[in-house]
C-alpha positions in Angstrom: -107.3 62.6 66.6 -111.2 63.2 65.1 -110.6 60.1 63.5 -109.5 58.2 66.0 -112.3 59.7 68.6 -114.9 58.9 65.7 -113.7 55.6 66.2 -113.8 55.0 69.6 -117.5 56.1 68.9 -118.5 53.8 66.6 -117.2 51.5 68.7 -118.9 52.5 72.0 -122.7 52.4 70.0 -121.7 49.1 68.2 -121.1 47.7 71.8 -124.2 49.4 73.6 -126.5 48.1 70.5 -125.6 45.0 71.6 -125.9 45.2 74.9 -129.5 46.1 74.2 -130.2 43.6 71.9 -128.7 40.7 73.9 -130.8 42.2 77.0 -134.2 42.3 74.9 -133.4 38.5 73.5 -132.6 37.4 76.8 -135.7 39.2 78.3 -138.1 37.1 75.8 -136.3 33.8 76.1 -138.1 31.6 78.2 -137.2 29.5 81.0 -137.6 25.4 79.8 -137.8 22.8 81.7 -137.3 19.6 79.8 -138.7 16.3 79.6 -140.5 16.3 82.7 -142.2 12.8 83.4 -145.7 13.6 84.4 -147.4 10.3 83.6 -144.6 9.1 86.1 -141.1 6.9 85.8 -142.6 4.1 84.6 -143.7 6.0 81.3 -140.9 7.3 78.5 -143.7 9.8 77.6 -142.5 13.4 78.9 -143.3 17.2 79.2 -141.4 20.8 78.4 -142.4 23.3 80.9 -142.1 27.0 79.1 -141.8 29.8 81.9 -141.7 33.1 81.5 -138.2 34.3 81.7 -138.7 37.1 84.4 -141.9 37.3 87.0 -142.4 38.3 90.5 -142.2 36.4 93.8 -145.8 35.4 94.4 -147.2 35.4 90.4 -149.4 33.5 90.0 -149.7 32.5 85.8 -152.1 31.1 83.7 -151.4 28.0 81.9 -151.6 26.6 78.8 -151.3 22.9 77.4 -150.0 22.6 74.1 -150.8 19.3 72.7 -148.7 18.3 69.5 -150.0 16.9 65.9 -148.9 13.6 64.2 -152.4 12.0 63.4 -152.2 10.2 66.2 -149.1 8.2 65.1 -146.5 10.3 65.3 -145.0 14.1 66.3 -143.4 15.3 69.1 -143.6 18.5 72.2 -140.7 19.8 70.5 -141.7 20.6 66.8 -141.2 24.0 65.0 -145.2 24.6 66.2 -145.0 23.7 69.9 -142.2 25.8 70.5 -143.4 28.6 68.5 -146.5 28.4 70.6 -144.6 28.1 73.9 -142.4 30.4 73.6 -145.3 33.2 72.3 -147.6 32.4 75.9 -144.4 32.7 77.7 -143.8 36.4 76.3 -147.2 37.0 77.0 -147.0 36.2 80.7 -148.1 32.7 80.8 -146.7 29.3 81.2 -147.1 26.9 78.4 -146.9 22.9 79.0 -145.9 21.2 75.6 -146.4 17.2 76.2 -145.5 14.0 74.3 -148.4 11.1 74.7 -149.6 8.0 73.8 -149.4 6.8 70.1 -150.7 4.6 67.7 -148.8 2.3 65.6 -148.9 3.5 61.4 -152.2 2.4 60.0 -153.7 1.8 63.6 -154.6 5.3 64.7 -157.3 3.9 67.2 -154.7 1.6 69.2 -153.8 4.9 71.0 -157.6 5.4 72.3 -158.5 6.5 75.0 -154.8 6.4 76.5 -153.7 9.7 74.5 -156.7 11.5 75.3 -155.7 10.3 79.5 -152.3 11.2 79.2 -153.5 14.7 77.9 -155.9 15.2 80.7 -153.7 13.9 83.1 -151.2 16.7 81.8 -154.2 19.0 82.8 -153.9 17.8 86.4 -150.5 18.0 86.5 -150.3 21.4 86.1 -153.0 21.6 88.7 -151.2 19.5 91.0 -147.4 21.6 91.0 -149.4 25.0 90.5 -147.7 26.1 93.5 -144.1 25.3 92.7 -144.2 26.9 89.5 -146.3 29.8 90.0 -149.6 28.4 87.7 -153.8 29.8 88.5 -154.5 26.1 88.8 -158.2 28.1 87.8 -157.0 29.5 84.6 -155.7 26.5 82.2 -156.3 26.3 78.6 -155.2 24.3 75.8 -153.9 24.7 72.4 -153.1 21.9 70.0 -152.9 21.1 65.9 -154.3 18.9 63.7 -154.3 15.5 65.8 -153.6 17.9 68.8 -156.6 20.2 68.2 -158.7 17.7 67.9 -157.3 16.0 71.2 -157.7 19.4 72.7 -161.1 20.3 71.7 -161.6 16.6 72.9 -160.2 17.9 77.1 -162.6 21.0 76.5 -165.7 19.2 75.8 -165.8 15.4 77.9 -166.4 15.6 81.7 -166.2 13.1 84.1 -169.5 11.8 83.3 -168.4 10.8 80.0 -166.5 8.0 81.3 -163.3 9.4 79.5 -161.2 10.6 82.4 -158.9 8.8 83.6 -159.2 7.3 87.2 -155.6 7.8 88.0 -153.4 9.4 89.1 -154.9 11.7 90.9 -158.3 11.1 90.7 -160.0 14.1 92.7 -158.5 16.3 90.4 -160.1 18.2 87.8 -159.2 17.8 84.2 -161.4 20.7 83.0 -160.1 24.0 80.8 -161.0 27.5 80.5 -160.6 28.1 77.0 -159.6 26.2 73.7 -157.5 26.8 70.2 -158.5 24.2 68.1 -155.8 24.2 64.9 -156.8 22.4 62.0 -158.0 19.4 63.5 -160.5 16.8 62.2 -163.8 15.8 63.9 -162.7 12.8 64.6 -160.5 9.8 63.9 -160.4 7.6 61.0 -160.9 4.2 61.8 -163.3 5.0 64.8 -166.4 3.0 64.3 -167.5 3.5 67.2 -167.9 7.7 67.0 -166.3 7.5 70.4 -163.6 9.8 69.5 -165.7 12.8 67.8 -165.8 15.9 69.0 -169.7 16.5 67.8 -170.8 14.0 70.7 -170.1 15.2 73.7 -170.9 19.2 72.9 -172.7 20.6 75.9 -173.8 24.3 76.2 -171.5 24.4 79.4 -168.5 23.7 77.3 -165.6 26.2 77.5 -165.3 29.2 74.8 -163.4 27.6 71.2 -161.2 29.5 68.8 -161.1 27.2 65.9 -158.2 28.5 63.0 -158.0 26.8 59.6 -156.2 27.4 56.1 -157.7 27.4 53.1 -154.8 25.3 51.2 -155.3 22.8 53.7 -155.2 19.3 52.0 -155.0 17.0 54.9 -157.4 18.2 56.8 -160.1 19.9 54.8 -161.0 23.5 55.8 -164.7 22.0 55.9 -164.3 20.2 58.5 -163.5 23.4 60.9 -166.2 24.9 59.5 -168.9 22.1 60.2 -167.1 22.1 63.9 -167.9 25.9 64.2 -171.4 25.5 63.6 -172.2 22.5 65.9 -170.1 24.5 68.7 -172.4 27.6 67.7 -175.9 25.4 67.4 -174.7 24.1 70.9 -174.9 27.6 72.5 -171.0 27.3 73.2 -168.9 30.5 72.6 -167.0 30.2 69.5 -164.9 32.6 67.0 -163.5 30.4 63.5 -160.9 32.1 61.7 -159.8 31.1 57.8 -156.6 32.2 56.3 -156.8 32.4 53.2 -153.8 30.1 51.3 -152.7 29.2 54.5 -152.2 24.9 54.2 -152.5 22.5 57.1 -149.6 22.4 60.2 -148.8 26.2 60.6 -148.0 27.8 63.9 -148.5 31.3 65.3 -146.8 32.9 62.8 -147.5 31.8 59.2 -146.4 34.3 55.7 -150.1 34.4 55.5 -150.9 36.1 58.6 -149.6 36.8 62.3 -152.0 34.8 64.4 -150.2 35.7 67.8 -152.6 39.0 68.6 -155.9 36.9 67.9 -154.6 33.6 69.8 -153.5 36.1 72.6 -156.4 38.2 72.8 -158.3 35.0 73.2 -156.3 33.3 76.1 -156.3 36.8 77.7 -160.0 37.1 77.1 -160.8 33.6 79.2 -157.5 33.2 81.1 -156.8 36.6 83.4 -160.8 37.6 83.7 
């Protein structure tokens, strides 16, 4: 009888541990909505929509845009780091937008410019545009992208209309501007540019939005340099800034890297610029 009741026991705890556990996992999975076409039908180019799994009627979220790496030539919304990322903002409250966009052919970087850099901002409206049906601050948006995406993203914090590098459609009248941005590894600018059109040093402008510029120090694509010499024109430019090394850490990590958990400083930084 003791054995048998010991049994039942066991079995009772095995069954409520994973109860718990499958709540908890099903608690921090997010909602995904996939390949949403927000440059329109006419374009193969689509969006993942990463929603917190539970909120309540009314919320209101901040988003962010997660632009993808691929130097311009390659990558996709729905690599190891883009879901890594959305799935951390959506456990954190927010709504993550993770986009595929215009690319270059191999060799030809530049044949993407300036469409990727449009299709990005015109993510920006998007989310702007269906705030209401998906419970977005169309006020609090920020963006997040690495290596070809940081520097994209760093591009969306930093050009303004007057730059002549948004585009005029669709939707026009609506602002393409961001609170906050995580710049990942990401170079200055483009090879191949020899115009300087596409670096980031040109357009900085003391109203610029706050950067949090990350970088490894194994990093042999991107050298750690370059983040470095970004952080100080940002800083001469009176911008808000905050550059973090990681020390070993080589180029296309995500939030969570051996090295070192980036999650509470990425976090504390959307928090920071997103939900004041």
């Amino acid at each position: 009888m003791r054995t048998l009741f010991l049994s039942l026991l066991s079995g009772l705890a095995t069954f409520a541990l994973v109860s718990v556990a499958s709540s908890v996992s099903s608690a921090q999975s997010p909602q995904v909505e996939k390949d949403i076409p927000y440059l329109g039908k006419d374009r193969q180019e689509t969006g993942d929509l990463y929603l917190p799994a539970e909120r309540k009627p009314g919320t209101k979220s901040p988003a962010v845009l997660i632009i993808h790496g691929g130097g311009w030539t390659g990558g996709s919304k729905r690599a190891g780091r883009e879901q890594n990322i959305g799935k951390t903002l959506t456990e954190h409250g927010m709504v993550g937008f993770s986009i595929d966009y215009k690319l270059g052919e191999r060799g030809n970087a530049m044949g993407a410019w300036p469409q990727n850099l449009h299709d990005c901002k015109t993510a920006v409206r998007w989310l702007r545009v269906n705030a209401e049906k998906y419970g977005i601050d169309p006020d609090r948006i920020g963006v997040i992208g690495g290596s070809a995406g940081g520097h994209l993203s760093s591009l969306i914090a930093v050009t303004q209309e007057k730059d002549g590098l948004d585009p005029k459609a669709p939707w026009g009248d609506v602002s393409t501007q961001v609170r906050c941005v995580v710049d990942l590894y990401g170079p200055i600018a483009v090879r191949g540019d020899q115009d300087g059109a596409t670096a980031i040093t040109k357009y900085l402008d003391k109203n610029d939005p706050p950067f949090l510029i990350m970088h490894g120090t194994k990093d042999t694509t991107v050298p750690v340099a370059t983040s470095e010499k970004l952080s100080e024109a940002v800083k001469a430019a009176g911008i808000e800034q905050e550059l973090v090394i990681i020390e070993g850490a080589p180029h296309t990590f995500h939030l969570q890297p051996k090295q070192q958990d980036l999650r509470p400083t990425v976090m504390a930084f959307f928090k920071k610029h997103l939900l004041k």
